[in-house]
Backbone as CSV, one residue per row, in Angstrom:
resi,resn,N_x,N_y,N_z,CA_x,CA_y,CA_z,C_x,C_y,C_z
1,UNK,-51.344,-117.700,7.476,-50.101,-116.980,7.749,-50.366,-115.669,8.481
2,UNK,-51.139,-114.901,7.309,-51.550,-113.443,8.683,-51.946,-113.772,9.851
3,UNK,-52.882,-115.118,10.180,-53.350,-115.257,11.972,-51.908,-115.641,12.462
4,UNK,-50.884,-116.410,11.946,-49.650,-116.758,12.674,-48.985,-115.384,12.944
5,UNK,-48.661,-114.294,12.198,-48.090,-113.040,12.593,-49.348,-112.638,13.466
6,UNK,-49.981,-112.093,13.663,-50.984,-111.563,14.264,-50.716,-112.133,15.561
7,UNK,-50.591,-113.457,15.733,-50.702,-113.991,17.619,-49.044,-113.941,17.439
8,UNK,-48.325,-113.800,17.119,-46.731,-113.593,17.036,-47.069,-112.018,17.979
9,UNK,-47.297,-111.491,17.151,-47.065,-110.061,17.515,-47.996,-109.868,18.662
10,UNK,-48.832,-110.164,19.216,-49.537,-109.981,20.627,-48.581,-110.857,21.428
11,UNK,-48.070,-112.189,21.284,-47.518,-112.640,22.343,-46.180,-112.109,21.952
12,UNK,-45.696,-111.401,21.358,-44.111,-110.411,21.893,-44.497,-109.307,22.166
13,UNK,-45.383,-108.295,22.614,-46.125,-107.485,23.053,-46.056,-108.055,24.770
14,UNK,-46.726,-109.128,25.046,-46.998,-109.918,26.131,-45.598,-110.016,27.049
15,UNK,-44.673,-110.080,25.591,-43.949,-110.771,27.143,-43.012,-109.268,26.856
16,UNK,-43.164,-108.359,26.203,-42.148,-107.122,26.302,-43.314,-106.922,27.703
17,UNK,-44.389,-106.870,27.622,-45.039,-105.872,29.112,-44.616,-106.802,30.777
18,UNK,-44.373,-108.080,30.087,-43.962,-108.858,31.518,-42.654,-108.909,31.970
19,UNK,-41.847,-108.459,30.823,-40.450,-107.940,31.031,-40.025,-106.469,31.548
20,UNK,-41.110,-105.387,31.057,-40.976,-104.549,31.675,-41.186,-104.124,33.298
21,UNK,-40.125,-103.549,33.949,-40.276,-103.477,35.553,-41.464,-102.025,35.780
22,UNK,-41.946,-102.561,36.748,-43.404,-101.195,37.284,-41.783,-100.123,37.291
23,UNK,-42.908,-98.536,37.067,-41.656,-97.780,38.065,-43.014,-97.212,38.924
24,UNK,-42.155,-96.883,40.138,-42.999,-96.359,41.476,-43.114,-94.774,41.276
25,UNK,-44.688,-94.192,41.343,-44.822,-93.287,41.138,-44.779,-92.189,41.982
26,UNK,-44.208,-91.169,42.649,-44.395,-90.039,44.018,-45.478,-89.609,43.599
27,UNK,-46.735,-89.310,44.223,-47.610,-88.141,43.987,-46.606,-87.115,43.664
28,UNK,-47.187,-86.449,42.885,-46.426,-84.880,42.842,-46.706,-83.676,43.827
29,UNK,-46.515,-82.703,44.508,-46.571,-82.047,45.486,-47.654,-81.015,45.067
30,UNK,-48.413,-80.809,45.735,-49.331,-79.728,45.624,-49.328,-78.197,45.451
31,UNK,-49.763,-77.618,44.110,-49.314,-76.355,44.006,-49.920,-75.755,44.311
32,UNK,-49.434,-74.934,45.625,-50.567,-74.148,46.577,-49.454,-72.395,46.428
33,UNK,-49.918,-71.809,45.448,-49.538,-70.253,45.707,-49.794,-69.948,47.160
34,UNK,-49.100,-69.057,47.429,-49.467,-68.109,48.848,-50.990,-67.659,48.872
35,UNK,-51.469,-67.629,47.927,-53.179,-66.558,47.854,-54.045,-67.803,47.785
36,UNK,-53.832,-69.318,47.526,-53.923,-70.229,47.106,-54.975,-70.666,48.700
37,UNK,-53.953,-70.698,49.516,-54.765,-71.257,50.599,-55.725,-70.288,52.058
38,UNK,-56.669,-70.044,51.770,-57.524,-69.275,51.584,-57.717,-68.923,52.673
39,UNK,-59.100,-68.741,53.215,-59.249,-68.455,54.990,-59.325,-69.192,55.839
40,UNK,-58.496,-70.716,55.892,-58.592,-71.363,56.848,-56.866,-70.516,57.256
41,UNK,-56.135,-70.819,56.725,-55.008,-69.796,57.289,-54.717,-68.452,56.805
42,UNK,-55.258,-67.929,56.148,-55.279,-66.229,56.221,-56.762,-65.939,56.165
43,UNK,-57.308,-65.700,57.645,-58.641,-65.605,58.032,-58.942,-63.714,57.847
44,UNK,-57.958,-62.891,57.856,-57.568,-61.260,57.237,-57.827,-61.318,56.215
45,UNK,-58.141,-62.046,55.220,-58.069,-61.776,54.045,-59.234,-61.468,53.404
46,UNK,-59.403,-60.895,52.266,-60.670,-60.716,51.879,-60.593,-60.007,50.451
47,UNK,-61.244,-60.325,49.395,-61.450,-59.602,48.004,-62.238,-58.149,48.096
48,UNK,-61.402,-57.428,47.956,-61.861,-55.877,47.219,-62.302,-55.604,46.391
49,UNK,-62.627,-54.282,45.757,-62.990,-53.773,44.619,-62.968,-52.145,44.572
50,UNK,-62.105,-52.215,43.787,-62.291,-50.331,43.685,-62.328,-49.806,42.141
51,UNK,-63.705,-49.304,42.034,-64.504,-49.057,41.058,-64.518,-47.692,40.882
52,UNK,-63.698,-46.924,39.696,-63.802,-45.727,39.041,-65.158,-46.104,38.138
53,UNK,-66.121,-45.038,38.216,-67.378,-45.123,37.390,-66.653,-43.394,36.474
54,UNK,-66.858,-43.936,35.267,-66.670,-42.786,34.158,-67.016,-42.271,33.793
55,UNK,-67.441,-40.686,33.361,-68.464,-40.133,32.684,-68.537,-40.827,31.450
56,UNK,-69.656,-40.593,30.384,-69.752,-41.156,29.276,-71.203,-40.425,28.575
57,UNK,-70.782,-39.486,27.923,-71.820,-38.828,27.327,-73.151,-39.798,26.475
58,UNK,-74.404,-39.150,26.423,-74.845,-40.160,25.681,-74.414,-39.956,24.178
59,UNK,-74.837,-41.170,23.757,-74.483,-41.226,22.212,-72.971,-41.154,21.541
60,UNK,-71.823,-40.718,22.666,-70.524,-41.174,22.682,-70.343,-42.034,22.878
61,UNK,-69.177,-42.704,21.969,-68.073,-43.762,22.711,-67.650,-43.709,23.790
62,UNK,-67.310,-44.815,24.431,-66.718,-44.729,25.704,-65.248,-44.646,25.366
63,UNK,-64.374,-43.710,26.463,-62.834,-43.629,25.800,-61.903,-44.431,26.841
64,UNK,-61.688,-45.680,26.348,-61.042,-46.580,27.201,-59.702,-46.081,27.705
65,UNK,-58.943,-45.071,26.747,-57.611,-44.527,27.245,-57.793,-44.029,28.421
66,UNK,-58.990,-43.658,28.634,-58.559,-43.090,30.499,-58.544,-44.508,31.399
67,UNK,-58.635,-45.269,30.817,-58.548,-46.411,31.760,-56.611,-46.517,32.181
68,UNK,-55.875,-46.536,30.765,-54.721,-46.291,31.233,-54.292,-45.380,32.086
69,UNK,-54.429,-43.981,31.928,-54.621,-43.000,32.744,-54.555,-43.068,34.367
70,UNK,-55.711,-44.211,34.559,-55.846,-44.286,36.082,-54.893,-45.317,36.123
71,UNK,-54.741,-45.986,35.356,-53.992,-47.392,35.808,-52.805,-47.067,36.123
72,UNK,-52.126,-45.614,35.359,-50.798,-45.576,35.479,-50.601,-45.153,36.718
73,UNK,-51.500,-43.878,36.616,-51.124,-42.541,37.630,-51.601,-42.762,39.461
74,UNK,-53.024,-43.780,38.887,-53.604,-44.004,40.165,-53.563,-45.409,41.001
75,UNK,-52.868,-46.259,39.986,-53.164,-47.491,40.687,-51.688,-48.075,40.736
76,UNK,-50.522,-47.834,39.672,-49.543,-48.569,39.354,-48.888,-47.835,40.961
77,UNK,-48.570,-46.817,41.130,-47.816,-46.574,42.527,-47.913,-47.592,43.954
78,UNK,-49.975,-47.934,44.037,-49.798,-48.488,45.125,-49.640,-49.906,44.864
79,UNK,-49.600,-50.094,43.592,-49.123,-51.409,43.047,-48.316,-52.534,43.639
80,UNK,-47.282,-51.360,43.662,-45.784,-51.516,43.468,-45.842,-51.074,45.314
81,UNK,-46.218,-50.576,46.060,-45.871,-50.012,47.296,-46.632,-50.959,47.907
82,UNK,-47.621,-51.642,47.867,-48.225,-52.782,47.964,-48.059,-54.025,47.882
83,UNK,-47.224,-54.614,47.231,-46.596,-55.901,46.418,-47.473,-56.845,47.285
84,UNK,-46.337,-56.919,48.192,-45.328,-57.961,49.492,-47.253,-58.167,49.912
85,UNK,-48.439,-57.524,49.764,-49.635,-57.457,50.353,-50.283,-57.910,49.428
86,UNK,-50.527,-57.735,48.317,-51.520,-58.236,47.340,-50.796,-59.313,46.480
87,UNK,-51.313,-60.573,46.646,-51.005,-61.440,46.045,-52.050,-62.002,44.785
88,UNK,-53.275,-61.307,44.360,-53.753,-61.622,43.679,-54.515,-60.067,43.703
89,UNK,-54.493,-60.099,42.143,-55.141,-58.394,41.112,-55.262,-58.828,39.754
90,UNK,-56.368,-57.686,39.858,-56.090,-57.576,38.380,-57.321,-56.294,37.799
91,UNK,-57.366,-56.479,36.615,-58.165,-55.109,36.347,-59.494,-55.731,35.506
92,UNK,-60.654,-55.128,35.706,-62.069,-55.104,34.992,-62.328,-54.132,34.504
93,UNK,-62.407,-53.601,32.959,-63.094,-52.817,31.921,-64.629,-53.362,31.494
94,UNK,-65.135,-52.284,31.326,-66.813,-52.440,31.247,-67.226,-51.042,31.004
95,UNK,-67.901,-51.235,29.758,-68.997,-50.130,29.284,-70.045,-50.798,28.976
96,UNK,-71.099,-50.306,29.332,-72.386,-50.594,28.978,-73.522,-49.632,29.395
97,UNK,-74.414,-49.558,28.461,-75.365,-48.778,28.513,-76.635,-49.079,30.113
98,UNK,-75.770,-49.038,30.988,-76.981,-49.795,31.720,-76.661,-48.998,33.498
99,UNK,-76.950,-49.406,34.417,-76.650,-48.669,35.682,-75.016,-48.565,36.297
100,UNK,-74.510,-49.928,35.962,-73.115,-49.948,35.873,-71.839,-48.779,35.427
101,UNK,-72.470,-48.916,33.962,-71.983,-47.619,33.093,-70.603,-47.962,32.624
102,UNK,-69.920,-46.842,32.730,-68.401,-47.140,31.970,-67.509,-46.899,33.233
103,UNK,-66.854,-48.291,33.268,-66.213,-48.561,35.043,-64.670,-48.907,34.512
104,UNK,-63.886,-48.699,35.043,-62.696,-49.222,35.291,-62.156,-49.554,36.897
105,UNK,-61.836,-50.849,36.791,-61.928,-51.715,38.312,-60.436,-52.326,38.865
106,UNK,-60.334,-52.199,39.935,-59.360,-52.985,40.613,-59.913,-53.832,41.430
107,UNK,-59.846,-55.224,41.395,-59.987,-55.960,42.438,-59.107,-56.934,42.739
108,UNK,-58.822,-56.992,43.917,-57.939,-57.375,44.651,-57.839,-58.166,45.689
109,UNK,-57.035,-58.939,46.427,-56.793,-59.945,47.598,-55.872,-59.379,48.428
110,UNK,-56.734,-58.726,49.542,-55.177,-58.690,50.613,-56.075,-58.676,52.069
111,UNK,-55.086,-57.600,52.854,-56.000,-57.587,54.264,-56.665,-56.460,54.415
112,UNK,-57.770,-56.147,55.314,-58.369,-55.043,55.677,-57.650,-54.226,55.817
113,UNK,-57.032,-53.669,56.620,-55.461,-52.360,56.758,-54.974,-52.535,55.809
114,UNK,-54.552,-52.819,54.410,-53.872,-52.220,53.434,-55.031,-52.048,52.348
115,UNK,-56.065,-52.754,52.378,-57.361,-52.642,51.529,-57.778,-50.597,52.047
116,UNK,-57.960,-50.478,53.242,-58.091,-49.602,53.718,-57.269,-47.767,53.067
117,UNK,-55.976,-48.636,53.456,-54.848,-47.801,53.161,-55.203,-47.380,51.692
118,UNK,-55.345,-48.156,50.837,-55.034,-48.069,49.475,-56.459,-47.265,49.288
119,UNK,-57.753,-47.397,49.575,-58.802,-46.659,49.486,-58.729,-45.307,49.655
120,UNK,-57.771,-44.810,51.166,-57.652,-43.269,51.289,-57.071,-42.935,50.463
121,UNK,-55.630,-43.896,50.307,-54.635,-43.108,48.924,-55.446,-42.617,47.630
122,UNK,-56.389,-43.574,47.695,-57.291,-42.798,46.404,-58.039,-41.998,46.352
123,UNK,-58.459,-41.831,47.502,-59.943,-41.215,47.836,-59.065,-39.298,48.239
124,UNK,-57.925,-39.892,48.573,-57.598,-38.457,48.611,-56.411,-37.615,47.830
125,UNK,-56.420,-38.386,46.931,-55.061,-38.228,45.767,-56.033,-37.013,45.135
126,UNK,-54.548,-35.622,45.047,-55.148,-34.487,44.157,-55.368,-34.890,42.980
127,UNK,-54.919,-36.226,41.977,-55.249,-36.732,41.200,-56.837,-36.960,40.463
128,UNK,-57.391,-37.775,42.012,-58.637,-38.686,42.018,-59.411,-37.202,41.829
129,UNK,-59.280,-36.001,43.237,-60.039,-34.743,42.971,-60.063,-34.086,41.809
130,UNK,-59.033,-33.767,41.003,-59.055,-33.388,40.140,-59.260,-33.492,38.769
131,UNK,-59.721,-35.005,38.340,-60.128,-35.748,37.652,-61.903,-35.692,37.517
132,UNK,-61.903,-35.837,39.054,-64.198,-35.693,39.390,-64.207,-34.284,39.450
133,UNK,-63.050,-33.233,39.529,-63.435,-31.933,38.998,-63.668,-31.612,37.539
134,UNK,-62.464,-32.428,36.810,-62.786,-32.348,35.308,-63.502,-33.026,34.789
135,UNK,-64.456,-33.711,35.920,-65.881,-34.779,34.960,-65.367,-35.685,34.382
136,UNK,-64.092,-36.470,34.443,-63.655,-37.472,33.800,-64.387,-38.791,34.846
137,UNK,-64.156,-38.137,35.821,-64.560,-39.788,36.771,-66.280,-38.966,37.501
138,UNK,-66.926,-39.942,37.441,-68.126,-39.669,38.373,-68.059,-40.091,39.667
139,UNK,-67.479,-41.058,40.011,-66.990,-40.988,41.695,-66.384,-42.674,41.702
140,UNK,-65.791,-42.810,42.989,-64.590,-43.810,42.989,-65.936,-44.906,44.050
141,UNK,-66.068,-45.832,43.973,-66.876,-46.940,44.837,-66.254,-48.021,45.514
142,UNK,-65.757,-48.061,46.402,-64.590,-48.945,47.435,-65.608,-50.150,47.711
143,UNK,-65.504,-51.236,47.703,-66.471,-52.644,48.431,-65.652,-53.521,48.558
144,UNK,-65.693,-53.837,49.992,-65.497,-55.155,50.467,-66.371,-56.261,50.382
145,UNK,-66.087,-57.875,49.556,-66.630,-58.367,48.965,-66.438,-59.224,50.538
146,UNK,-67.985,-59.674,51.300,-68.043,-60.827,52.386,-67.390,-61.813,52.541
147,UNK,-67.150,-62.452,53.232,-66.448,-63.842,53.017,-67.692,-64.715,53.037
148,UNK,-68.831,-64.598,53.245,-70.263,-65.476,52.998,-70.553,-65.200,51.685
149,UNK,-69.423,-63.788,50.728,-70.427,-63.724,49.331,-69.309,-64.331,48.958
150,UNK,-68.194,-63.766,48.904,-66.702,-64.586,47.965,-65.833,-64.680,48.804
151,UNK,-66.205,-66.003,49.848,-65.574,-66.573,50.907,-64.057,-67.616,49.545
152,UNK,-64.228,-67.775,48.597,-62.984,-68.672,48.207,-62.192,-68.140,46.911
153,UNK,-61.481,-68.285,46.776,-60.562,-67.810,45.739,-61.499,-68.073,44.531
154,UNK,-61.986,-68.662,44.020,-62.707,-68.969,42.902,-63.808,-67.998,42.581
155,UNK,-64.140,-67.751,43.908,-65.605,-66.666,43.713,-65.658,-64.855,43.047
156,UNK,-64.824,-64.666,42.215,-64.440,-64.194,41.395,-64.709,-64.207,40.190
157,UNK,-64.482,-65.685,39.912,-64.720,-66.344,38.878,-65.866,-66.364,38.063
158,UNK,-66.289,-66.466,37.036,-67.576,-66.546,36.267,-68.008,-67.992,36.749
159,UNK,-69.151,-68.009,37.540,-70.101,-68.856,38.659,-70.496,-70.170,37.333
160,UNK,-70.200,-69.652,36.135,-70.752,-70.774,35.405,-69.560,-71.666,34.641
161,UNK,-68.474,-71.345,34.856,-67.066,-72.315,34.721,-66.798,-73.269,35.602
162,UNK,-66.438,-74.349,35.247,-66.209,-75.579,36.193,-65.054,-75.266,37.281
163,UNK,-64.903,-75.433,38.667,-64.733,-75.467,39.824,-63.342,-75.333,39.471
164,UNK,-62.558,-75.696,39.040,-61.109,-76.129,38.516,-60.765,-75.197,37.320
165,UNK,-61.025,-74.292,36.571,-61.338,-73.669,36.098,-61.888,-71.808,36.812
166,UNK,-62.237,-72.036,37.880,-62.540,-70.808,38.670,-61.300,-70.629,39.424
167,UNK,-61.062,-72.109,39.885,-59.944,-71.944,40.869,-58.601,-71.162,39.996
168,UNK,-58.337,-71.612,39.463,-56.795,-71.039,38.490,-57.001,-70.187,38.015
169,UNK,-58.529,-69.222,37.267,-58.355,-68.057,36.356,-57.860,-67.295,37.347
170,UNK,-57.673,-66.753,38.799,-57.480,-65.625,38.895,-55.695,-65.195,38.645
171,UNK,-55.146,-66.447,38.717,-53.715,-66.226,38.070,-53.371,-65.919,37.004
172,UNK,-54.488,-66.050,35.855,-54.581,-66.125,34.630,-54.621,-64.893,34.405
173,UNK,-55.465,-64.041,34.846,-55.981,-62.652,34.757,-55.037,-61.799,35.556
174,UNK,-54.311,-61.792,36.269,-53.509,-61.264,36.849,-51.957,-60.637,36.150
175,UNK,-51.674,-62.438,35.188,-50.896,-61.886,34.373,-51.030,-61.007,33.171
176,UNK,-52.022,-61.723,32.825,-52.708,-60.998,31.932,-53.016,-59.174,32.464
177,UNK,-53.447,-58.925,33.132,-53.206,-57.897,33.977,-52.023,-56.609,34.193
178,UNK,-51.303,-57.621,34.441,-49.836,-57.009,34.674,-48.954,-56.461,33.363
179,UNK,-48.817,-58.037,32.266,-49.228,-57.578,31.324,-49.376,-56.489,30.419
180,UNK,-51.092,-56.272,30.432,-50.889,-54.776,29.786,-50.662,-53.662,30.719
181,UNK,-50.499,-53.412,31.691,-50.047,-52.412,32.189,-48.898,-52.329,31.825
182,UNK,-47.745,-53.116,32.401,-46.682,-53.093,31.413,-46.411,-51.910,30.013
183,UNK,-47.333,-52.686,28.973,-47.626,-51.491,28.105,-47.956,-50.472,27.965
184,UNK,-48.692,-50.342,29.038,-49.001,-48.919,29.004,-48.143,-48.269,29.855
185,UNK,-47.434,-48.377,30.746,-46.010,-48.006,31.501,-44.870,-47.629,29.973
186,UNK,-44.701,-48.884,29.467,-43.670,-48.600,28.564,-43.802,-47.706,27.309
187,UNK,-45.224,-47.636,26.932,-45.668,-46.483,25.801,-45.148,-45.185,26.161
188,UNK,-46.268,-45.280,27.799,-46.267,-43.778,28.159,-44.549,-43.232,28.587
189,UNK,-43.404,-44.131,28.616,-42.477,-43.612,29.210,-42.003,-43.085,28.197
190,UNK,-42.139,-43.469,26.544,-41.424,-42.794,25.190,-41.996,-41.369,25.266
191,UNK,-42.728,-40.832,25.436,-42.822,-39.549,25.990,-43.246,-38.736,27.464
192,UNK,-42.341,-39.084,28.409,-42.737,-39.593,29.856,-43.409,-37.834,30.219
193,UNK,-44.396,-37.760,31.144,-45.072,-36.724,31.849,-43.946,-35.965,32.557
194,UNK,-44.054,-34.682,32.498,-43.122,-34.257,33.753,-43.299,-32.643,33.869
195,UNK,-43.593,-32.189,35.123,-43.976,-30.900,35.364,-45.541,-30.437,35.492
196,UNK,-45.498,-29.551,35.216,-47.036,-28.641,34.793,-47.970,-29.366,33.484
197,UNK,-48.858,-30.025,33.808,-50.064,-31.099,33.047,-50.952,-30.418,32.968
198,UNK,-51.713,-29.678,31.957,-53.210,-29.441,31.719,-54.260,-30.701,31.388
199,UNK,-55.080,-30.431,31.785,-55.835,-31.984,31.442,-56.558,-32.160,29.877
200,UNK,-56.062,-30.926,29.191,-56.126,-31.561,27.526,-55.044,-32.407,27.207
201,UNK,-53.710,-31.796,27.670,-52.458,-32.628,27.683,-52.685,-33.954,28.124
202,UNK,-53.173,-34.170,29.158,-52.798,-35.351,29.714,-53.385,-36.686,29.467
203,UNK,-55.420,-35.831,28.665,-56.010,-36.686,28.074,-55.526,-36.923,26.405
204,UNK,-54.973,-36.249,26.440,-54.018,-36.630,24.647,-52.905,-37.708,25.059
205,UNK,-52.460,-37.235,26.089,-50.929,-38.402,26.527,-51.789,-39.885,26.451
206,UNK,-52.481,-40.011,27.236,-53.155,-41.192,27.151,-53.851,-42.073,26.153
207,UNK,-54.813,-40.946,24.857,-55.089,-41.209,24.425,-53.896,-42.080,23.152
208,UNK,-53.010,-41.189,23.363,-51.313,-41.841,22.458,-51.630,-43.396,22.843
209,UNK,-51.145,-43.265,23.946,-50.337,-44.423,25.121,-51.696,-45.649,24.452
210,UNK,-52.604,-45.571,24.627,-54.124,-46.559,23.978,-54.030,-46.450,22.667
211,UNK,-53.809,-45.783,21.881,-54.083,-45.942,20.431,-52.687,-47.671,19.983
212,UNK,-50.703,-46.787,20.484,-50.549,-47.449,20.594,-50.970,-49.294,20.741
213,UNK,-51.403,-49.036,22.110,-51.340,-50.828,22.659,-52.663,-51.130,21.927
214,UNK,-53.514,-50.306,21.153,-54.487,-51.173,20.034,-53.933,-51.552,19.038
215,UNK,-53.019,-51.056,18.504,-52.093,-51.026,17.026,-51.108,-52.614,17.362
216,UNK,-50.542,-52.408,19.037,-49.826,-53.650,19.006,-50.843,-55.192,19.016
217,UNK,-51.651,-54.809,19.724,-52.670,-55.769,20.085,-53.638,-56.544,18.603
218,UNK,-53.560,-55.282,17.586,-54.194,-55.884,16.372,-53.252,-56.433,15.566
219,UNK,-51.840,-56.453,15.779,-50.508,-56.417,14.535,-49.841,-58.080,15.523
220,UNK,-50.321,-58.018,16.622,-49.700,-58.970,17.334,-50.411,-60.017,18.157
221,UNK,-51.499,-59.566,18.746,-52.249,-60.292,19.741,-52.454,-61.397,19.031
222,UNK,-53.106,-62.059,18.009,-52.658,-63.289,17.057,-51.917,-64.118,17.587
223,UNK,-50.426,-63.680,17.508,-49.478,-64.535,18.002,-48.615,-64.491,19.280
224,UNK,-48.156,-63.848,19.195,-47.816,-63.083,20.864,-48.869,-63.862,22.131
225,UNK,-49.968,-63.550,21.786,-51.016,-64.059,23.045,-51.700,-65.510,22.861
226,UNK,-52.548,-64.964,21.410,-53.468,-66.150,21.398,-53.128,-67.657,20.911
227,UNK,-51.858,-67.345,20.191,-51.130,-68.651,19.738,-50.726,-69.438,20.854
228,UNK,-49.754,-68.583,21.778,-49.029,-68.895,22.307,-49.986,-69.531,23.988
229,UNK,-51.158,-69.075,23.985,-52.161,-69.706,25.255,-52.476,-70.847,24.714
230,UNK,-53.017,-70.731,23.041,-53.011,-72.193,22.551,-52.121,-73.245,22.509
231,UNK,-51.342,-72.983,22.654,-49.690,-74.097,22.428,-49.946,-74.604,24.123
232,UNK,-49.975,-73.344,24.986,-49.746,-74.259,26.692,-50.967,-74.908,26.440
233,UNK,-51.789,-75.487,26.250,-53.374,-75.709,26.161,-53.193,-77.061,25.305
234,UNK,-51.924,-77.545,24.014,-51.434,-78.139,23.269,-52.669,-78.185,22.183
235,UNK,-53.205,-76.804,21.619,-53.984,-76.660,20.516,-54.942,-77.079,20.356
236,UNK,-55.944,-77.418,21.117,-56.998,-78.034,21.367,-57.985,-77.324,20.724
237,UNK,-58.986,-78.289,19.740,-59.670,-77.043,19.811,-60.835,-76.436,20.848
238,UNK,-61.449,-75.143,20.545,-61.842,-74.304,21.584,-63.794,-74.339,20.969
239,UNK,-64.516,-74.183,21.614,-65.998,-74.211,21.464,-66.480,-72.393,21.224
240,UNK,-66.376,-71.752,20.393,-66.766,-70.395,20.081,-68.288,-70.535,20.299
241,UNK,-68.655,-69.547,21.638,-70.582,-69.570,21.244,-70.438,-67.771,21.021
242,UNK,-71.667,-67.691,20.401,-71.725,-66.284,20.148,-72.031,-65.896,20.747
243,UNK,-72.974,-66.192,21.782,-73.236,-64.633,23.139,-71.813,-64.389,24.103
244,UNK,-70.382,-65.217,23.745,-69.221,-64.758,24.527,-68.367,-63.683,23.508
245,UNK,-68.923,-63.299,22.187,-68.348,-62.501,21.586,-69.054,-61.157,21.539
246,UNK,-68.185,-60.898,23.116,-68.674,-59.206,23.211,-67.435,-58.367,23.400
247,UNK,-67.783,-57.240,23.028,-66.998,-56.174,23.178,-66.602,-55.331,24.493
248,UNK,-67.432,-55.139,24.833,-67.667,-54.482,26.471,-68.516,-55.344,27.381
């Protein structure tokens, strides 16, 4: 009796699949962002980098709040005055005890003349001077990255992630990017700057504005971020190695 159900149920299986009609499939269309298609048609283009190197006493912490600091005062303006030009950004934090040092980074995708532009704006903002007067910054480092060194959108990317995987983080990081600036825009506006700034003031404003987005980031990042990357991902689990659990 069970072998009679058993070939019952494969041959109504059989003939539900010979009853069912094919459906015809479209390829789906190719998702090519604007920054997406690279230097065969935007041959102008090219990845930047503009590197604030930080003082950092020895045997101190490094104080990441000035990273907001620049982000707000020095980078969010040409941000935003920039748009329509940079189609791919985002920001690099790094301390380490080593030649590098304690950096806060912009790197970026656009063309030579606004890569340019955006370099003087910095290089000559009473801001930028007055900052390497107060020893907060040790000097600003502008590089244009080759198109023989990071000729493709991917080359950005950590060289040891699979190809498909290089290709898409820089969207990833971008929002991510945007992001916390965001926060630090919206902290710093609950007690917004205005007038005459001493630079004890201004390194306290900041230091607020960072304490903040650590407080949200430990009370929330959990779910807010890391849940919610897991859900688009559909919860998979993830391979933890320990030399990727670093701090700086």
């Amino acid at each position: 009796m069970r072998k009679l159900i058993e070939a019952s149920v494969a041959l109504s299986a059989l003939f539900l699949a010979a009853c069912t009609p094919a459906l015809q499939i479209t390829p789906a269309p190719a998702l090519e962002p604007t920054a997406a298609t690279m230097q065969a048609e935007q041959p102008d283009r090219f990845w930047w980098q503009l590197h604030f190197k930080l003082s950092w006493p020895p045997g101190a912490s490094p104080d990441f709040s000035q990273h907001a600091l620049i982000a707000e005062q020095l980078l969010l303006p040409q941000l935003i005055e920039h748009e329509n030009k940079l189609p791919l950004w985002r920001f690099h934090r790094r301390a380490g005890r080593d030649d590098a040092g304690h950096q806060f980074s912009l790197i970026f995708f656009t063309d030579e003349t606004t890569a340019k532009t955006m370099r003087k704006t910095t290089n000559t903002s009473p801001l930028t001077q007055w900052l390497i007067a107060q020893k907060m910054i040790e000097n600003v480092h502008f590089r244009k990255r080759s198109l023989a060194e990071l000729g493709e959108l991917e080359h950005t990317s950590d060289p040891s992630w699979p190809d498909e995987i290089q290709r898409s983080w820089p969207y990833f990081i971008m929002g991510a990017s945007q992001s916390w600036l965001l926060l630090v825009q919206s902290f710093s506006d609950e007690k917004p700057l205005a007038g005459s700034v001493d630079y004890p003031a201004l390194l306290a404003h900041y230091r607020e504005v960072n304490a903040k987005i650590n407080e949200q980031w430990r009370d929330y990042g959990q779910h807010a971020y890391l849940h919610h990357l897991n859900a688009i991902f559909g919860y998979q689990p993830v391979r933890i190695r320990s030399s990727d659990l670093k701090t700086f």
